[in-house]
C-alpha atoms as an extended CHARMM CRD file, in Angstrom:
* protein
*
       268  EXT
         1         1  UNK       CA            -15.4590000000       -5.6250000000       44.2360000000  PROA      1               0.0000000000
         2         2  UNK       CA            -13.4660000000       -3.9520000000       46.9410000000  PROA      2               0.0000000000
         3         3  UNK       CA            -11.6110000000       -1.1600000000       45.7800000000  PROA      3               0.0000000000
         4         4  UNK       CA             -7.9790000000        0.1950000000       46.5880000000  PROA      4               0.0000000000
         5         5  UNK       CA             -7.0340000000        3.9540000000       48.0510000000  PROA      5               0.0000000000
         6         6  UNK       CA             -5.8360000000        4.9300000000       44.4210000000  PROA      6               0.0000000000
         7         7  UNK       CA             -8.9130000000        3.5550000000       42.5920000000  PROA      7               0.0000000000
         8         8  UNK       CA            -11.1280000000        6.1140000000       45.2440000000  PROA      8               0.0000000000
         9         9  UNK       CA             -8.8670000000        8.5300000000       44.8930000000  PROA      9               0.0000000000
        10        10  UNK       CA             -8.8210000000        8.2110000000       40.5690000000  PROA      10              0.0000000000
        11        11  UNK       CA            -13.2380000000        8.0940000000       41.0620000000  PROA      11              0.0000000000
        12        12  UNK       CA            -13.4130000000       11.2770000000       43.6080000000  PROA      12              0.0000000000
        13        13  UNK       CA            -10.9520000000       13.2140000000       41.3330000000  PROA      13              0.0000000000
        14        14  UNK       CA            -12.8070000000       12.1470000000       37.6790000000  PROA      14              0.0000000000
        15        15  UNK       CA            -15.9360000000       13.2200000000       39.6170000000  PROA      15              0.0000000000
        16        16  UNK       CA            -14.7680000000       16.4970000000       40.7830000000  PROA      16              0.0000000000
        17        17  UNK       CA            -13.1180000000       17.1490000000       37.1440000000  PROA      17              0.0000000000
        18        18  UNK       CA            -16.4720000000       16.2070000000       35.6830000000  PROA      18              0.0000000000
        19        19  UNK       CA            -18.5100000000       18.9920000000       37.5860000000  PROA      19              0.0000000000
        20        20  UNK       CA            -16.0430000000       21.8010000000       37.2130000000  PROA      20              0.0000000000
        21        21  UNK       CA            -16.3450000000       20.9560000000       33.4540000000  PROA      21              0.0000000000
        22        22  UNK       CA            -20.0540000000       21.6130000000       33.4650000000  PROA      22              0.0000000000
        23        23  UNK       CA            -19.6130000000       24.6940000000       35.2450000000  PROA      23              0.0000000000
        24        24  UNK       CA            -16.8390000000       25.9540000000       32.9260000000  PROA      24              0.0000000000
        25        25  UNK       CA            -19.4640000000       25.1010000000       30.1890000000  PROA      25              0.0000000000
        26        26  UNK       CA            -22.2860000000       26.8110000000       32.0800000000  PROA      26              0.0000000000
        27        27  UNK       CA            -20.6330000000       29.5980000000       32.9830000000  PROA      27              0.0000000000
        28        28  UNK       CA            -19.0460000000       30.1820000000       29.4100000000  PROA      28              0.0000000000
        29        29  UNK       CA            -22.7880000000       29.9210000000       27.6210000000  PROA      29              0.0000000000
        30        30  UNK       CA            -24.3980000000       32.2450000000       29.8880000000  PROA      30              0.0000000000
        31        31  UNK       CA            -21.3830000000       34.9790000000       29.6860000000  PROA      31              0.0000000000
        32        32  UNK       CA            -21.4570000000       34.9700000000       25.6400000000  PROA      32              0.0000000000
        33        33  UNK       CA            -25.1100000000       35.5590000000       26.3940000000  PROA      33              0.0000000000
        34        34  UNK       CA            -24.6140000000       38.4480000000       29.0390000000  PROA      34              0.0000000000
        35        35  UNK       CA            -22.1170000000       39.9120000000       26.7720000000  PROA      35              0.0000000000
        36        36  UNK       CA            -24.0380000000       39.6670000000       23.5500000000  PROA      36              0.0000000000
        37        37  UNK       CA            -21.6060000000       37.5230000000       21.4950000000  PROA      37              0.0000000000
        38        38  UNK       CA            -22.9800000000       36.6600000000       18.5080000000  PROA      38              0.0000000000
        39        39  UNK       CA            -20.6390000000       33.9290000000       17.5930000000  PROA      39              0.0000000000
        40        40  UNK       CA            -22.8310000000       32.0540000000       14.4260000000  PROA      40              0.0000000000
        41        41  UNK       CA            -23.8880000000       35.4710000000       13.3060000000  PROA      41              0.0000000000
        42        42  UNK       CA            -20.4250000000       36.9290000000       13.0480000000  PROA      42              0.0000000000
        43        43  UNK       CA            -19.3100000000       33.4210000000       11.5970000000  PROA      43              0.0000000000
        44        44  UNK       CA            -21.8070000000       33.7010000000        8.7780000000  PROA      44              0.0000000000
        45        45  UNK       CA            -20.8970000000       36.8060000000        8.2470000000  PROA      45              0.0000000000
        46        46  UNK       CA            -17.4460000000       36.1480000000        7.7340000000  PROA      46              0.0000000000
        47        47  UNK       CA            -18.0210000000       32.9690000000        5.2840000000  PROA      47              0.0000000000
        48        48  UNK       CA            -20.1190000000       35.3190000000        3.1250000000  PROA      48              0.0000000000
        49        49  UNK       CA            -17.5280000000       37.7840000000        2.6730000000  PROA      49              0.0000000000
        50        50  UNK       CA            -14.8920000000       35.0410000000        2.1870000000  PROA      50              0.0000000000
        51        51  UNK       CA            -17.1420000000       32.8690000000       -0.5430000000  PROA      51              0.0000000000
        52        52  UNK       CA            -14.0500000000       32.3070000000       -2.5080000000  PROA      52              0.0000000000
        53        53  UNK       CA            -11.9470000000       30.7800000000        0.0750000000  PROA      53              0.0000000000
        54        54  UNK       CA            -15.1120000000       27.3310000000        0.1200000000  PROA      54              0.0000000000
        55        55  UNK       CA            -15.6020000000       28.2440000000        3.7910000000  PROA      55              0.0000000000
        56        56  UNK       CA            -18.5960000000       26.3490000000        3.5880000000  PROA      56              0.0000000000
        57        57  UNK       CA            -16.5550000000       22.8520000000        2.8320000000  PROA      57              0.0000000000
        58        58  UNK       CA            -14.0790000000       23.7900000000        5.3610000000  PROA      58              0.0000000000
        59        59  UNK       CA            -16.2610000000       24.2760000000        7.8050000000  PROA      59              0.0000000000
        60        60  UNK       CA            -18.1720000000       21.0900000000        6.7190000000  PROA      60              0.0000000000
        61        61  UNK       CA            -15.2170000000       19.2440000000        6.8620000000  PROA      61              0.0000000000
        62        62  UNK       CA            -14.2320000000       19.9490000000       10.5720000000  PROA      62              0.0000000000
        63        63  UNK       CA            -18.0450000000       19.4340000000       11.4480000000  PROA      63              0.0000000000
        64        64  UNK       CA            -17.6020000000       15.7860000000       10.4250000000  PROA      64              0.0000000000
        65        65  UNK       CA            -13.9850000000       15.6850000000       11.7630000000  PROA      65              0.0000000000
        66        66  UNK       CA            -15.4420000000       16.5650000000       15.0710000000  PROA      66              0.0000000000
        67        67  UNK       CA            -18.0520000000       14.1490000000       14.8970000000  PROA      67              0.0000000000
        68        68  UNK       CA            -15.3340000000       11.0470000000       14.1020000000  PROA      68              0.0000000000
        69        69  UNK       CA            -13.0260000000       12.5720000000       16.6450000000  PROA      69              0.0000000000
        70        70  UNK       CA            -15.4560000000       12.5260000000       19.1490000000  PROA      70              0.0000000000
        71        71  UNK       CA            -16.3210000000        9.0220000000       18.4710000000  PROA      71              0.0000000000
        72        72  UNK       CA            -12.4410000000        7.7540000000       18.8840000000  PROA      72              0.0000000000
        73        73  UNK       CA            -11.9840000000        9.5300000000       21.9110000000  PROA      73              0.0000000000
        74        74  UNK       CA            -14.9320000000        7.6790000000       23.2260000000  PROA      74              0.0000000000
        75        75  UNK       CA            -13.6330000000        4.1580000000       22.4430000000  PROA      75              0.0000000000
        76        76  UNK       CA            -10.2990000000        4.6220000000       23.2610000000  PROA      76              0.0000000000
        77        77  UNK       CA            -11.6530000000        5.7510000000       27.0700000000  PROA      77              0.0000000000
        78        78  UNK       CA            -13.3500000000        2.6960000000       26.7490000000  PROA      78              0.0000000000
        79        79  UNK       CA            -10.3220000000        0.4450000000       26.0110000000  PROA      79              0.0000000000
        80        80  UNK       CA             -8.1970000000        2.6660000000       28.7880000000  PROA      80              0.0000000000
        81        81  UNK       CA            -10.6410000000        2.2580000000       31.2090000000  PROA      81              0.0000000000
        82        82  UNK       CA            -10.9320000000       -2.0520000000       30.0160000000  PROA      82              0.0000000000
        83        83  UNK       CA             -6.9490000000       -1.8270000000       30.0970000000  PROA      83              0.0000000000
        84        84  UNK       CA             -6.7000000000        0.1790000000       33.7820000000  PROA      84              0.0000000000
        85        85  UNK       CA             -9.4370000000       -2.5370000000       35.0480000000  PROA      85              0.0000000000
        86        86  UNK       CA             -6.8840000000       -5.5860000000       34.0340000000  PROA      86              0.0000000000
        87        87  UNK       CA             -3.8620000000       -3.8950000000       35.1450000000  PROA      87              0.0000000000
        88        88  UNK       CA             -5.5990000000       -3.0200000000       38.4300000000  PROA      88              0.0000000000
        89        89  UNK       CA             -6.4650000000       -6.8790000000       39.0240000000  PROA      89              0.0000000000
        90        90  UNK       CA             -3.2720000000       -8.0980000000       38.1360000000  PROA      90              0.0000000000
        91        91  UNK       CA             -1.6590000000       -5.6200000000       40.4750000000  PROA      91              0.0000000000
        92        92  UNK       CA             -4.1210000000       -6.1370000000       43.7980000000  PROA      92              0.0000000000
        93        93  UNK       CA             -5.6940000000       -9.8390000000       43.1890000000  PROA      93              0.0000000000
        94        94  UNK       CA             -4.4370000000      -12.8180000000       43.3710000000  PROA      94              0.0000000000
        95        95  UNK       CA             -4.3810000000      -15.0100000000       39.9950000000  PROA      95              0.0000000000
        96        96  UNK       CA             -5.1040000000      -18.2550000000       41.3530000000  PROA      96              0.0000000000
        97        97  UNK       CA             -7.7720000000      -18.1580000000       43.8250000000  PROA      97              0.0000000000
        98        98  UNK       CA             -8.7020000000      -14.6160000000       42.5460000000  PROA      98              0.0000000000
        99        99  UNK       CA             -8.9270000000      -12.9940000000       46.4430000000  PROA      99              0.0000000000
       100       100  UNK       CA             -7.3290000000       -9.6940000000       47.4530000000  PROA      100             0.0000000000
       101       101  UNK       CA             -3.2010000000       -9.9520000000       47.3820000000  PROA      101             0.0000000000
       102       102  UNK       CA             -0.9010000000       -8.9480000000       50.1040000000  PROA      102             0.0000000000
       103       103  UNK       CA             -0.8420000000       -5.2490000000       48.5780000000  PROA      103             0.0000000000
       104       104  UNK       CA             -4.5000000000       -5.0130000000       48.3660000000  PROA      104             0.0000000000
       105       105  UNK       CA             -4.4960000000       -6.2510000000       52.1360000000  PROA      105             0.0000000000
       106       106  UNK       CA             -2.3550000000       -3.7070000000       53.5720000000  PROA      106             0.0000000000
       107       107  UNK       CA             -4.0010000000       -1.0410000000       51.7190000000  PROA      107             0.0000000000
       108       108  UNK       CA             -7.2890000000       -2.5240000000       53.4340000000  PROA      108             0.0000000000
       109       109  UNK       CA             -5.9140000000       -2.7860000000       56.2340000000  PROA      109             0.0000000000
       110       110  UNK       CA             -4.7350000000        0.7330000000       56.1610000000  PROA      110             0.0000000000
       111       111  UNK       CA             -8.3190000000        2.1890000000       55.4780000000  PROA      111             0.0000000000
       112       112  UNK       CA             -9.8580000000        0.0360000000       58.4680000000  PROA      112             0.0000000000
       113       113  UNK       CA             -7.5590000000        1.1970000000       60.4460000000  PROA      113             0.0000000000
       114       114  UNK       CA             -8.3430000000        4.6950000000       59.5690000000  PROA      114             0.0000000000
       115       115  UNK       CA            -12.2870000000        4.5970000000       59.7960000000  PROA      115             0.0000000000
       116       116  UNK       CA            -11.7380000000        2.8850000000       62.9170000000  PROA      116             0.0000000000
       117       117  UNK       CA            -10.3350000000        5.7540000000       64.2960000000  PROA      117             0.0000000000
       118       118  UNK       CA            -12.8820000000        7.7410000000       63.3470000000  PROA      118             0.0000000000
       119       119  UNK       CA            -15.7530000000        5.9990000000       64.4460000000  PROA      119             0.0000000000
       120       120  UNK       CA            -13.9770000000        4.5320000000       67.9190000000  PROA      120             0.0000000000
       121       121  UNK       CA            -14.4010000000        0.5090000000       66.7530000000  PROA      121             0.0000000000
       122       122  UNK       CA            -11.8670000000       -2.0090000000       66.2600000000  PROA      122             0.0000000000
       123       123  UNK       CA            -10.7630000000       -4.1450000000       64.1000000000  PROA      123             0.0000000000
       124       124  UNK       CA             -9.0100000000       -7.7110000000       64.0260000000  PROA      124             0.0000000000
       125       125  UNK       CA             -6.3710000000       -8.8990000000       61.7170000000  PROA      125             0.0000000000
       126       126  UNK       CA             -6.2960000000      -13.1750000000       61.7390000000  PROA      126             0.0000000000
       127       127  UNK       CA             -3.2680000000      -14.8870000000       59.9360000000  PROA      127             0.0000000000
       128       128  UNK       CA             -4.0540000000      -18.0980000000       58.6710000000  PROA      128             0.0000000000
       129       129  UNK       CA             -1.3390000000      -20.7100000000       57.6940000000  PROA      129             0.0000000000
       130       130  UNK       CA             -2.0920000000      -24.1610000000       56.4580000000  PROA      130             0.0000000000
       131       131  UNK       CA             -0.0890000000      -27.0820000000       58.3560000000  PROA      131             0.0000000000
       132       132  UNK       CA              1.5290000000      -29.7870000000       55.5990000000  PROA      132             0.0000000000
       133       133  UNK       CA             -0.1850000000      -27.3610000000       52.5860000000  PROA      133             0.0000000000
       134       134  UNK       CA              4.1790000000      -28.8040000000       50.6610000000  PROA      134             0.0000000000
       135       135  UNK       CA              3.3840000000      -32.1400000000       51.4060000000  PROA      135             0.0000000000
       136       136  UNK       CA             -0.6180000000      -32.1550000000       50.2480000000  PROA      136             0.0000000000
       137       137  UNK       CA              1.4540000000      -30.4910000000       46.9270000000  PROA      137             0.0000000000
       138       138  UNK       CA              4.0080000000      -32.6860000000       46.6020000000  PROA      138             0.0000000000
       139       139  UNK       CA              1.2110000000      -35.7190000000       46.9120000000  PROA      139             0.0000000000
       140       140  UNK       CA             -1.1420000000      -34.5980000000       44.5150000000  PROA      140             0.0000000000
       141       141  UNK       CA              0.5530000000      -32.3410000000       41.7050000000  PROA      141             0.0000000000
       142       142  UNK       CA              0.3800000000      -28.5980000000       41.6010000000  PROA      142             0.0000000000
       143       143  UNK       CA             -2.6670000000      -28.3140000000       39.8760000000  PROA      143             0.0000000000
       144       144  UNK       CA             -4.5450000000      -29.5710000000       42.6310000000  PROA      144             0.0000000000
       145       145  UNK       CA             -2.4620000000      -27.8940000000       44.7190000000  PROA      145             0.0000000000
       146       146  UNK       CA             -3.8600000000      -24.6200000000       43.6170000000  PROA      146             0.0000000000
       147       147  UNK       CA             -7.1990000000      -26.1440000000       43.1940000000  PROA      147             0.0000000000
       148       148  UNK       CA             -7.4570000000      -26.4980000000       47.0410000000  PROA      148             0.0000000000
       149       149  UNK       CA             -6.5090000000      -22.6540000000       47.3480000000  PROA      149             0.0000000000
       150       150  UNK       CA             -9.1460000000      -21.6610000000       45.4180000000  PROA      150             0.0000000000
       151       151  UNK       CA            -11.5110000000      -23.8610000000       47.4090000000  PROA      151             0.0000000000
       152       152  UNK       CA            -10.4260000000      -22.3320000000       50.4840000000  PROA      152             0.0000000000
       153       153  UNK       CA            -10.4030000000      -18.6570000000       49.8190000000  PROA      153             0.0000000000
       154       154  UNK       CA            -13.6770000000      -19.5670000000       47.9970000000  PROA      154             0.0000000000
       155       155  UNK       CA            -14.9930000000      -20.6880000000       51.2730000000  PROA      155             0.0000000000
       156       156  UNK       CA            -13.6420000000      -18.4470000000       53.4380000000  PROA      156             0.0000000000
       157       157  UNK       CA            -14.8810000000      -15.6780000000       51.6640000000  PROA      157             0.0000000000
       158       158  UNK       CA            -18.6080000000      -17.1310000000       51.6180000000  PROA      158             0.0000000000
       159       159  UNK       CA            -18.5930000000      -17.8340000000       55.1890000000  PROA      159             0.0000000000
       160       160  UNK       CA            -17.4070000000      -13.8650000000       56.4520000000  PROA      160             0.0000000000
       161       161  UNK       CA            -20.2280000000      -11.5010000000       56.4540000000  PROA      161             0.0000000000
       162       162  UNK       CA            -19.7150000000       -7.7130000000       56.1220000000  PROA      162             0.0000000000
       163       163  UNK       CA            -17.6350000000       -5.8370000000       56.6100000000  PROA      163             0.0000000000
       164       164  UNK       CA            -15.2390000000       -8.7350000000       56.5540000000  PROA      164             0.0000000000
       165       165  UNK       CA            -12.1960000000       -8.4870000000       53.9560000000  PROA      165             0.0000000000
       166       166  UNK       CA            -10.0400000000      -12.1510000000       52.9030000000  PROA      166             0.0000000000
       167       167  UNK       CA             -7.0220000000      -12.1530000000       51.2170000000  PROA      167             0.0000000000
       168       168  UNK       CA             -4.0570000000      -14.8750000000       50.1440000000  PROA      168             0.0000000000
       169       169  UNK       CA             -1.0870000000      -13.3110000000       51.2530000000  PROA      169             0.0000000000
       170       170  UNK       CA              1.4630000000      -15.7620000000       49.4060000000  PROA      170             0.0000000000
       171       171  UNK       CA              1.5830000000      -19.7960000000       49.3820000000  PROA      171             0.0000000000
       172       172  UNK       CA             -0.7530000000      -21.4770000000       51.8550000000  PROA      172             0.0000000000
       173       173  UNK       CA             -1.1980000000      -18.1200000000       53.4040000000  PROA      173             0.0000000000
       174       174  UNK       CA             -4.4250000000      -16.1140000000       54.2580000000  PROA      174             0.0000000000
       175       175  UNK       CA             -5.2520000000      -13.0210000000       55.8360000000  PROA      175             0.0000000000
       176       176  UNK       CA             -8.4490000000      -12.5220000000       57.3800000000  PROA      176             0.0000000000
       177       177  UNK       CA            -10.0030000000       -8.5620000000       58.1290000000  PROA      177             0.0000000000
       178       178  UNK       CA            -12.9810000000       -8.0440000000       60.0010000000  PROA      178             0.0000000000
       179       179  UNK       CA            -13.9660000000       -4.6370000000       61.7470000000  PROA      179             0.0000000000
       180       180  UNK       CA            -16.0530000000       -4.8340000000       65.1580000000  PROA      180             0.0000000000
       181       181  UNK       CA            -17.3280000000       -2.5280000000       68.1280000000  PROA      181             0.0000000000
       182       182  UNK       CA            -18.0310000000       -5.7140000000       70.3460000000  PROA      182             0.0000000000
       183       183  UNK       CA            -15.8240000000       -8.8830000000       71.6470000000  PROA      183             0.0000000000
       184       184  UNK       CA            -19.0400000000      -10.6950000000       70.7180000000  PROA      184             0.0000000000
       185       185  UNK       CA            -18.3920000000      -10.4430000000       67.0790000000  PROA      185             0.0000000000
       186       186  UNK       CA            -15.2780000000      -12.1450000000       67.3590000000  PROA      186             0.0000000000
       187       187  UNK       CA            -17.3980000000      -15.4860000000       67.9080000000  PROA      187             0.0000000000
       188       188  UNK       CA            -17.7070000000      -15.0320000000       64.4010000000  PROA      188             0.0000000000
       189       189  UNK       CA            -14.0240000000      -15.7350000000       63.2450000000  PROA      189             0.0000000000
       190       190  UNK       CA            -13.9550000000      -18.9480000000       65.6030000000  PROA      190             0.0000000000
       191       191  UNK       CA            -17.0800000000      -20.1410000000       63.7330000000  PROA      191             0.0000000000
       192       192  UNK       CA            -15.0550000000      -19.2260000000       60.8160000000  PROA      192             0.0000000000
       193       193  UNK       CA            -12.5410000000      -21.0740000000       61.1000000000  PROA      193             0.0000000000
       194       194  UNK       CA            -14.3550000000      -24.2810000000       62.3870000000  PROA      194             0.0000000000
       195       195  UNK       CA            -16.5070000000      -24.3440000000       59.0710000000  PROA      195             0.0000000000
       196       196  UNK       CA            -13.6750000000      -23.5190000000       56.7920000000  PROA      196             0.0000000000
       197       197  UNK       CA            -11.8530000000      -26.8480000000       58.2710000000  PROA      197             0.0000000000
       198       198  UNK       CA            -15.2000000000      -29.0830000000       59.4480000000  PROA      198             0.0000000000
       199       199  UNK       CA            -15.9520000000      -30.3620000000       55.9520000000  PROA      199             0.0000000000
       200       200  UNK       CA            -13.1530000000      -31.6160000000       54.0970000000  PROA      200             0.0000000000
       201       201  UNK       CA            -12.5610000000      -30.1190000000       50.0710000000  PROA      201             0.0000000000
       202       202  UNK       CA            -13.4130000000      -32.2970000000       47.4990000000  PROA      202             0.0000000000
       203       203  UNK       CA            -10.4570000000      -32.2280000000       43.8600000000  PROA      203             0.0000000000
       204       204  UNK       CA            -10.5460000000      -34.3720000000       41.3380000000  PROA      204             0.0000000000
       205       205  UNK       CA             -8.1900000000      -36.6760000000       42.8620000000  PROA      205             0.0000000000
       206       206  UNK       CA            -10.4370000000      -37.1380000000       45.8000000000  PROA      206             0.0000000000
       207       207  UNK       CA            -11.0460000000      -35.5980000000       49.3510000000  PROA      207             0.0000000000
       208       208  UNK       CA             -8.6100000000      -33.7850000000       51.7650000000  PROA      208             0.0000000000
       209       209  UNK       CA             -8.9340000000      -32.6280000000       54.6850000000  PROA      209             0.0000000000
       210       210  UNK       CA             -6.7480000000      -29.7120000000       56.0770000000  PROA      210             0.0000000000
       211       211  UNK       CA             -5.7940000000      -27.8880000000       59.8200000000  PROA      211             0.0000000000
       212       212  UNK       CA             -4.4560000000      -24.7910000000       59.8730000000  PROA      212             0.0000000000
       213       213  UNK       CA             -2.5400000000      -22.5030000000       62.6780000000  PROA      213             0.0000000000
       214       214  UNK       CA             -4.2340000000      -19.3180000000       63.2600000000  PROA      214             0.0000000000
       215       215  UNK       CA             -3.1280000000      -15.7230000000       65.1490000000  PROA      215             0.0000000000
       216       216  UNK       CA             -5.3090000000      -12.7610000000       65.8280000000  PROA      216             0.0000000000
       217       217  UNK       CA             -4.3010000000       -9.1110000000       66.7560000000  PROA      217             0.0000000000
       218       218  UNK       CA             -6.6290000000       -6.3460000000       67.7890000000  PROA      218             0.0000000000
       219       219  UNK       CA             -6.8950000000       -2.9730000000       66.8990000000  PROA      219             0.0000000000
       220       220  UNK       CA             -6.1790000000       -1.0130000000       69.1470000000  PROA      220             0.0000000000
       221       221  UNK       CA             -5.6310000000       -2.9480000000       72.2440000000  PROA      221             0.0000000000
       222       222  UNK       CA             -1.9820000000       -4.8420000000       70.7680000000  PROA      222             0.0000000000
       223       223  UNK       CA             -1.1730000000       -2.5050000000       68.0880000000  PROA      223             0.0000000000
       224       224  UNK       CA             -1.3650000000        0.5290000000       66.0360000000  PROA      224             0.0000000000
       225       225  UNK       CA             -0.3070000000        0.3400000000       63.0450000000  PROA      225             0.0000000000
       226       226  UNK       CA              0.2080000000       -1.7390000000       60.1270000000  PROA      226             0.0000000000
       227       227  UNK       CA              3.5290000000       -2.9580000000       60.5070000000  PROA      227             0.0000000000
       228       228  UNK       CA              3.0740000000       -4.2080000000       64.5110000000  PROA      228             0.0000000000
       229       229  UNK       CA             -0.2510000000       -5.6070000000       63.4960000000  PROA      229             0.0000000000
       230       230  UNK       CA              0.9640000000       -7.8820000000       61.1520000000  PROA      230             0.0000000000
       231       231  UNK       CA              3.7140000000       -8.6870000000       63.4620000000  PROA      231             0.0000000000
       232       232  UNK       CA              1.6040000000       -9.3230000000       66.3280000000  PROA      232             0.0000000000
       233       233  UNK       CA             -0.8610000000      -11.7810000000       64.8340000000  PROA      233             0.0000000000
       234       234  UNK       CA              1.5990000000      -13.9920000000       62.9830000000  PROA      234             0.0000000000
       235       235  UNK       CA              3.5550000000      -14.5220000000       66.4810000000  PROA      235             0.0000000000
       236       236  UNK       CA              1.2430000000      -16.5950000000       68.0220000000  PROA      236             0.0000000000
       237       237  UNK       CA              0.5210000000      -18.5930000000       64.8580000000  PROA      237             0.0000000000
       238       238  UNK       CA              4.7050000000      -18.9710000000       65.1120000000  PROA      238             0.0000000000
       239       239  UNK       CA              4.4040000000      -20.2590000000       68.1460000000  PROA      239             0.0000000000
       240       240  UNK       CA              1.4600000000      -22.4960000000       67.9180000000  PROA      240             0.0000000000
       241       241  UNK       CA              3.0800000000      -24.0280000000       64.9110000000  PROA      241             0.0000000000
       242       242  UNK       CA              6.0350000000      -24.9350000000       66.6990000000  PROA      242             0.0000000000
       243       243  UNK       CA              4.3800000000      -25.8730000000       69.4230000000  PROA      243             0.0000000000
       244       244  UNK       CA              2.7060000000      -28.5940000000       67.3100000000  PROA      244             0.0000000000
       245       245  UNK       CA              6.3310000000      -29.6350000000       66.1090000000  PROA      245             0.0000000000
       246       246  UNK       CA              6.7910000000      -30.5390000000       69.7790000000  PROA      246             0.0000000000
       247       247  UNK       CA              9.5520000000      -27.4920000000       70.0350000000  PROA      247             0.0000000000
       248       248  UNK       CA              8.8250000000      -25.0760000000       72.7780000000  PROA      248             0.0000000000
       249       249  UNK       CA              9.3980000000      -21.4610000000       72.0270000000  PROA      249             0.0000000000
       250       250  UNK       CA              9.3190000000      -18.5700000000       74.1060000000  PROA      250             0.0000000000
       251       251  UNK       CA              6.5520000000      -16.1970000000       74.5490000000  PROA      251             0.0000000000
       252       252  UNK       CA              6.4200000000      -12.7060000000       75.6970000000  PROA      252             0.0000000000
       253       253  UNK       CA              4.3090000000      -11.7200000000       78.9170000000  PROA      253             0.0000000000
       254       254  UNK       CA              2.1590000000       -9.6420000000       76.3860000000  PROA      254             0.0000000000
       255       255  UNK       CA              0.4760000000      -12.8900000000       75.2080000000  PROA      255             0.0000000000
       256       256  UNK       CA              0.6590000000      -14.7680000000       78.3080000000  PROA      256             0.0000000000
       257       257  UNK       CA             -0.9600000000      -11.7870000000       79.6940000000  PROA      257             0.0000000000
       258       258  UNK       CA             -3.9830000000      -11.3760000000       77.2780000000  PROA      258             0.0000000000
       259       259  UNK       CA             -5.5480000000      -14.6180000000       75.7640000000  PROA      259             0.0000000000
       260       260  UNK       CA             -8.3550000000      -12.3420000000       74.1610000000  PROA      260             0.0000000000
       261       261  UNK       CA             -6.4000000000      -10.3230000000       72.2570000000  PROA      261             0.0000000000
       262       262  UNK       CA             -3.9400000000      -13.7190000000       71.3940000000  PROA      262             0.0000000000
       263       263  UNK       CA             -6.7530000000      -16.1260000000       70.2420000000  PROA      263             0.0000000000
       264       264  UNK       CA             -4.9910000000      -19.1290000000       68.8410000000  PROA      264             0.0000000000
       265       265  UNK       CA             -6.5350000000      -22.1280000000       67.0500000000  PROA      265             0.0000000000
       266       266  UNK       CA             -5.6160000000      -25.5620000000       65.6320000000  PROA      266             0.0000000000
       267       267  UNK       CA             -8.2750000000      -26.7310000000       63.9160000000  PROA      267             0.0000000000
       268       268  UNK       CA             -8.6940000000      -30.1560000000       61.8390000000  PROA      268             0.0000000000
């Protein structure tokens, strides 16, 4: 499971915590021991001058208190860390085809961005929009509606190797990640997209078939951050769409200018 900037940040932190706790435990046994304290000794001493007080029971008592409290504590982590798990998913995945939500994407997106920096690669960002997704909804109920989502993130999903990162941005929406150091990898979103539309998706109520309009934007060669990348690669999806609709819109020399970076596909 892919996880988000906070989740990293929640694991590196517990991590560090947990280390500086064995030192503070280290470090406290082996200065009662270069100091001499004799902590049991002087506690023995003191319950035998104080037998009236039933030290012993006492002491008995928060023995086994300790015990009981240190078994809570452990299944209540257990139920936090159940409960943070849920409340995670809710918040980054999708609930009906399960993939990655738009949050979840961006925050992706963000760290891709960032390691491609780092290690001078690059990294395309492909929009995916299904063409008639109301009408295939409006035909065959809701249900199967959503059915056909999950078939499609489902296959999406199988078909992108590492590291390749797919998630439903809202509707009949998909967003597709993929980090490169080549123009030869992109081959591998075309073949992408011509096996995620090739074979059609069998529901209950039979067999559809689907096309979809598709924009790509490249890091860094059209964009640099978030914002303009996601701006970038749904324009040419815009305009393929309407260009199916028999509408001609207008383009800007930037796309005109660079196909590569501007792939556009209507596939079906």
């Amino acid at each position: 499971m892919e996880q988000t900037t906070l989740s990293k940040q929640v694991k590196k932190r517990s991590t560090r915590e947990f280390y500086f706790a064995i030192f503070c435990v280290v470090a406290l046994t082996f200065g009662s021991i270069a100091a001499d304290f004799e902590a049991f000794e002087l506690l023995y001493e003191f319950t035998r001058v104080h037998e009236s007080w039933d030290l012993d029971e006492i002491l008995l008592f928060l023995f086994y208190a300790g015990i009981v409290s240190t078994l809570y504590s452990i299944r209540r982590v257990g139920d936090i860390k159940r409960l943070n798990k849920k409340v995670t998913h809710l918040a980054y995945y999708d609930t009906v085809t399960q993939l990655p939500n738009r949050s979840f994407a961006i925050d992706q997106l963000k760290q891709m961005l960032r390691t491609s920096k780092r290690k001078r690669t690059q990294v395309a960002v492909a929009f995916i929009d299904f063409d008639n997704f109301k009408t295939i909804n409006d035909t065959f109920g809701h249900s199967q509606g959503d059915e056909l989502l999950k078939q499609i993130g489902q296959r999406l999903s199988s078909e992108l190797n590492d590291p390749g990162f797919v998630a439903r941005l809202g509707g009949d929406e998909f967003l597709v990640l993929m980090q490169f150091s080549d123009h030869q990898a992109l081959s591998q979103l075309d073949q992408l997209f011509s096996r995620a539309s090739k074979r059609p998706y069998v529901l209950s109520s039979g067999e559809v078939s689907v096309t979809f309009s598709i924009g790509v934007a490249l890091f860094p060669q059209d964009a640099a951050t978030v914002p303009s990348l996601l701006k970038r690669q749904i324009l040419p999806c815009i305009t393929l769409s309407l260009a199916a609709r028999g509408i001609s819109p207008i383009t800007t020399r930037k796309w005109e200018s660079n196909p590569v970076s501007a792939i556009n596909w209507k596939l079906g």
